[in-house]
C-alpha angles and dihedrals in degrees: 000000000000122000129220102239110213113226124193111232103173104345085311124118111224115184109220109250112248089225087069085058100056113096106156126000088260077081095055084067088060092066129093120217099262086050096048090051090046080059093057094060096042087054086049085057099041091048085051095055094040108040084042089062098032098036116221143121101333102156097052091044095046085046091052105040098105089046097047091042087049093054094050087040092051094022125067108224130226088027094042095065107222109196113194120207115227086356098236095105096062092088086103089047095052094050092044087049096056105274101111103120093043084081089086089068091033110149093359136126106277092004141116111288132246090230138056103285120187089207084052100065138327089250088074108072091174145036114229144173111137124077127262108017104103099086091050086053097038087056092045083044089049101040088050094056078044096058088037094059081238129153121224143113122249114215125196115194110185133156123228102263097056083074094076089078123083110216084077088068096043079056095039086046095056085040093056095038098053093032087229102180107239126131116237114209114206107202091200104185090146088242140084104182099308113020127295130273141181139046103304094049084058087050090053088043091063091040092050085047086067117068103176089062104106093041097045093050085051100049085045099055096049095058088048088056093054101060116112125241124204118192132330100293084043105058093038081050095057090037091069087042077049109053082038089061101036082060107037086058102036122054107232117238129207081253093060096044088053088062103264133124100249114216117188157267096278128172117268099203096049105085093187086055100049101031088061085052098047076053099052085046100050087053099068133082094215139080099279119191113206120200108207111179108203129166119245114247089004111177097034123071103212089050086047096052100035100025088158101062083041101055098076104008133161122226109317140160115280096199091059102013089241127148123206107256122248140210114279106290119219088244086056085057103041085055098058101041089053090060093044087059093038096069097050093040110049094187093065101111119182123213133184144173106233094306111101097139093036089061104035106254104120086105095051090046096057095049112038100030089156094057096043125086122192109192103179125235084332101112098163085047086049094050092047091048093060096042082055092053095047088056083065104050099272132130107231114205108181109174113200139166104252086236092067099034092067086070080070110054092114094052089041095049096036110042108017093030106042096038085050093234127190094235115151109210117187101200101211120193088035113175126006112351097187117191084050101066131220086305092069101024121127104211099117113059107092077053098055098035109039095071095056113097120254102015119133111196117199124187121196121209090198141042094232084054092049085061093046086054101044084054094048097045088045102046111008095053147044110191118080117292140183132199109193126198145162138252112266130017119287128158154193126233108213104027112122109230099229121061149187113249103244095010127112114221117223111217102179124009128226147161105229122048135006122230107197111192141166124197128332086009096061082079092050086052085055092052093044095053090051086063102054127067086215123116099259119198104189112199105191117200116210085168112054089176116059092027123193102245091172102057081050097053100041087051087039089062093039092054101033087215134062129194116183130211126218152161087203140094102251093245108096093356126138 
């Protein structure tokens, strides 16, 4: 056990915090209980002072510290394999690795990254930043030490809303099916990012409304085990009195019914509690699914209150939660524009997956509940839903970050593109995102989505323009379009708002060299041309297809030289 040496600052004694003495998770074993629960309020602490100076996801990382601290404290990491869903709640597993220090460099150029990173350390196996993907991993990750004749324990940790997509039941239902031992870790902190929705958040809702549930089941079980049986009629007799019992007293859950050993719920904030069940779970040579209930933001009142605007949050106060106010977004703008539209169309309907705040609907939401669908992490559902309502006579509008739109090329190609659908899809997060690292970047989506047939793709310089453009793709037009934009608000100084669908615009005129730009670059044209003593003609492209390939080749001859500027990897760009 470690002991908190006093030391003696001004006539003052100050006990040395545990957390300084925590080099690698072998540490962690060290620890008594007492002690183990003193660690979790001095990382609370930590995450405070470091999140409020970085910026980056706070609420996920306070509501999952004893969990994270009882798997490193049962498990032995790096040969025990921990796969993180999403990744933003590893921010508990990279203090407890070594990595402690690397926060003040958290989300920054150069420094340590907000999600699990195998270059990192070798306690991270996979890299991960979208949602649902860890049970799929965990099971390659399992099957391959099987097949090796290897060890070691798997370990899944996924919040709930991750749940919503369907790729982690694909993965639960091969589990279940081969029996493949790994241990399945459910974060249920009844949010995502915005609060739950659909069928299986109300399942885990009635599971999370009966707290005698995992002792009871317990209890349940070890009678069961104790029950003699005599000869072969016999046993298979008091089996099925058995499996009759074991139901008639314990509700069954989905996760039952998959094939796995269903633990729960269990507090998440009591480490005796979960640590005996990490234990009981370790123990066994099947696929287990643990159900940890925590509270988002959990240690610090304004995270608890507002988890939403702390789950991904940029530099604040710590003292009041508040973060300085910036200059109008484009999502802020999106947003209200929706809702201006909205009152005079009443066709207009809004999806999301999950984001409501992200993407600027809250206000839409609010107003128009009956015209707004959350359906949860579940992007490709998202995207069918609104081809189906615009069947129907709808207007579809489905925001998403371009990251996560591209889970949803084959929806987008198959059934908006090809049926020629009048779907409006304003491509949020569009170009380099930066703290977020490649996971969440935006640099692909004039690739992925310039080749499908039908799609129109727009790209404002300005906000006013973003607000022409959303008038224009909702009511002016009836074929797939996207209106991509960054994160943020920059802007252009000289960029018209209205323009002409297919045609440049040419914004300053030159003779020597041509600067073709779309959307936010369109600002960073206008500041290039300011450093150089050349003639600069800048073409900006609020349409990137159909682009304007005369307007290119006439400047093109003019200037003799082109440069052009783009968020966006070369392949497939503009």
């Amino acid at each position: 056990m470690f002991l908190n040496v006093a030391n003696n600052i001004n006539g003052a004694l100050v006990m040395e915090k545990i957390l300084n003495k925590i080099e690698s998770p072998d540490d962690l074993k060290k620890l008594n209980k007492d002690e183990l629960k003193t660690l979790c309020s001095e990382i609370r602490e930590f995450l405070i002072d470091s999140v409020s100076e970085t910026g980056g996801h706070l609420a996920s990382n306070l509501g999952i510290v004893e969990l994270t601290v009882a798997i490193h404290t049962v498990f032995n990491v790096p040969e025990d394999k921990i796969v993180f869903d999403v990744g933003h709640q590893s921010y508990v597993h990279k203090i407890l690795t070594g990595r402690k220090d690397g926060f003040k460099s958290l989300r920054q150029f150069g420094g340590m990254s907000g999600f699990p990173k195998t270059s990192e350390s070798d306690c991270d196996v996979f890299n991960t930043g979208h949602s649902s993907t860890s049970i799929s991993a965990a099971l390659g990750i399992a099957r391959g030490r099987d097949l090796a004749g290897d060890n070691y324990n798997v370990i899944s940790v996924f919040g709930d809303g991750a749940l919503t997509g369907g790729m982690m039941y694909e993965a639960m239902n091969d589990a279940g099916h081969s029996k493949t031992p790994l241990i399945l870790i459910l974060n249920d902190n009844a949010m995502s990012i915005s609060k739950n929705v659909g069928a299986v958040s109300k399942h885990l809702r009635s599971l999370r409304m009966s707290p005698f549930y995992f002792r009871s089941k317990h209890a349940v079980e070890n009678f069961l085990k104790k029950m003699p049986t005599i000869g072969k009629p016999t046993a298979n007799i008091l089996k099925q009195i058995k499996r009759f019992f074991r139901r008639l007293v314990i509700p069954t859950t989905i996760f039952d019914d998959m094939g796995f050993i269903y633990m729960g719920p269990v507090d998440g904030h009591n480490l005796t509690e979960i640590i005996q069940c990490l234990e009981y779970a370790k123990e066994e040579k099947r696929p287990v699914f643990i159900h940890v209930h925590t509270k988002k933001g959990k240690g610090y009142a304004p995270a608890e209150n507002n988890p939403q605007k702390f789950h991904g949050i940029s530099p604040f106060d710590k003292a009041t939660g508040e973060t300085k106010k910036g200059s109008e977004t484009y999502s802020a703008r999106f947003g209200n524009t929706l809702v201006r539209l909205a009152k005079n169309n009443k066709k207009i309907v809004a999806i999301t997956g999950a984001m409501p705040n992200g993407t600027g609907l809250d206000e839409f939401q609010e107003q128009y509940k009956d015209r707004f669908f959350d359906v949860g992490i579940a992007e490709q559902h998202g995207v069918t839903l609104s081809a189906g309502l615009a069947t129907v006579g709808y207007t579809p509008v489905i925001p998403l970050y371009s990251s996560f739109l591209q889970r949803a090329y084959d929806q987008t190609l198959h059934d908006v593109c090809l049926q020629k659908l009048h779907v409006v899809f304003p491509i949020d997060r569009a170009g380099i995102v930066g703290a977020d690292g490649e996971t969440h970047q935006g640099v692909y989506d004039i690739s992925y989505l310039s080749h499908m047939p039908n799609m129109t793709i727009l790209s404002p310089a300005t906000l006013d323009q973003l607000e022409y453009m959303l008038d224009f793709a909702i009511n002016k037009f009836n074929t797939p379009i996207a209106i991509r934009y960054p994160r943020g608000g920059t802007e252009a100084e000289n960029v018209p708002s209205p323009f002409t669908l297919g045609q440049a615009q040419c914004i300053q005129n030159g003779s020597d060299v041509t600067i073709i730009a779309t959307g936010r670059m369109v600002k960073r044209a206008e500041e290039v041309a300011k450093l150089t003593t050349k003639s600069v003609e800048i073409l900006a492209m609020p349409t990137i297809k159909p682009l304007d390939t005369k307007s290119i080749i006439e400047s093109a001859k003019k200037t003799g030289s082109v440069i052009t500027i783009e968020d966006n990897v070369k392949i497939g760009g503009m």
